[in-house]
C-alpha positions in Angstrom: 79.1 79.1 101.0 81.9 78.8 104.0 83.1 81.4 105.4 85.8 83.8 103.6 87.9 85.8 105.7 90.5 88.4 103.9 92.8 91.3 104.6 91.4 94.8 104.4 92.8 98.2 104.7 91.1 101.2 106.2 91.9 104.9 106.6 89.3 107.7 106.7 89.0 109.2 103.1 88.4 112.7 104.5 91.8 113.4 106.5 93.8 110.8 105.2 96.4 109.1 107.3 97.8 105.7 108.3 95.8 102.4 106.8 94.5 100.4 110.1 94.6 96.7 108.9 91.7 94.6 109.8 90.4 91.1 109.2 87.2 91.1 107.2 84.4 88.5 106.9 83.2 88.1 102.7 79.5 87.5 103.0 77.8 88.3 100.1 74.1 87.7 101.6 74.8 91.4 103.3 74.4 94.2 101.7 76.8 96.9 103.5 79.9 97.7 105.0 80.2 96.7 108.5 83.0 98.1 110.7 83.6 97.4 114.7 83.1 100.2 116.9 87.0 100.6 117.7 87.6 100.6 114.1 85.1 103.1 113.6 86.6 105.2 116.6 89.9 105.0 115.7 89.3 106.2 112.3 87.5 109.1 113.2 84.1 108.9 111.1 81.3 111.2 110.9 78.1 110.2 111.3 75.5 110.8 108.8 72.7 108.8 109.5 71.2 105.9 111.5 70.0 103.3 109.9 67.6 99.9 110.6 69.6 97.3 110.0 67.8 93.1 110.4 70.4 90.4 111.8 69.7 86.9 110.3 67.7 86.2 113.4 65.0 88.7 112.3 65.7 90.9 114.4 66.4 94.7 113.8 67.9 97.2 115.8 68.9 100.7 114.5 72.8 101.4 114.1 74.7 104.4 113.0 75.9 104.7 109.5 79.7 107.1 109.2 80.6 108.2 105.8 84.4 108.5 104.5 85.4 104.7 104.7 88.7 104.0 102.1 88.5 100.7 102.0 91.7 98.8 99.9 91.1 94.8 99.3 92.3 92.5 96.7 94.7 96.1 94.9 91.5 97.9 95.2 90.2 100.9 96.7 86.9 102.4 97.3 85.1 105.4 100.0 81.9 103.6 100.9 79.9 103.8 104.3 79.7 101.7 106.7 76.9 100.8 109.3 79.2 100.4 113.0 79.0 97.5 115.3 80.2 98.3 118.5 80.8 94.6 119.7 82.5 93.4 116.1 86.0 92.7 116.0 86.4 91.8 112.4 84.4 94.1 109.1 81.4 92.7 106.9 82.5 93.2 103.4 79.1 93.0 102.0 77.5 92.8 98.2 77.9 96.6 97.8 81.5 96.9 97.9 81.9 93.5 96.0 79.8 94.9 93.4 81.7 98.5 93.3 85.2 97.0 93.2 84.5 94.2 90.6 85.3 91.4 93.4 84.7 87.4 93.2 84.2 85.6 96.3 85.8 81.5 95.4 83.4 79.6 98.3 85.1 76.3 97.6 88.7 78.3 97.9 87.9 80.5 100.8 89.2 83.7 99.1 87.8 86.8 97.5 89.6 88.2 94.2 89.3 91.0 91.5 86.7 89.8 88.8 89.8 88.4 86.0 87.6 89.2 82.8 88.9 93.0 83.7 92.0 95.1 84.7 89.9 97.6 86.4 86.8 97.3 88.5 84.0 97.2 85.5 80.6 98.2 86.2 77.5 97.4 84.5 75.0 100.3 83.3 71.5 100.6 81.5 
């Protein structure tokens, strides 16, 4: 697919604040979220749960998930969780939040855009 690396904006949907500006790595193989541990800090995220989480190696280790993540990409927002990396320095934008926001990742172009049959995110039901 190549890799697709895009502008995102964070700030914790809870208290609000300044948006901390981040790269973020497209890969539409995940299925989550994925913020670095200072980005995580910084924003000031509570914990809800930990999670398992398997690394393409096949490996798993478990990782904490925070809760309260406004995320803006491509004009569009969302509050999703996120599952932290403490050694990361760029976010995962993974097939949940491409899904929720109505997002297109262009392989051949190396860019990610809203979905242009639609205005708004549209989501697909029963």
């Amino acid at each position: 697919m190549g890799i697709i690396m895009t502008p995102l904006r964070l700030r914790n949907a809870v208290t609000g604040g300044d948006f901390i500006e981040i790269a973020g790595k497209v890969d539409t193989g995940a299925t989550m979220l994925v913020l670095p541990g200072k980005i995580a800090e910084q924003l000031g995220l509570q914990t809800i749960r930990k999670q398992l989480v398997k690394y393409a190696n096949e490996s798993t280790e478990e990782k904490d998930v925070l809760w309260g993540v406004e995320l803006e990409i491509c004009g569009r927002k969302g509050v999703f969780s996120a599952i932290v990396e403490p050694k990361k320095d760029y976010a995962l934008v993974g097939a949940i939040v491409m899904e929720e926001l109505d997002l297109i990742a262009e392989p051949q172009a190396h860019r990610v855009l809203p979905n242009p049959r639609s205005s708004l995110p549209t989501a697909e039901i029963e």
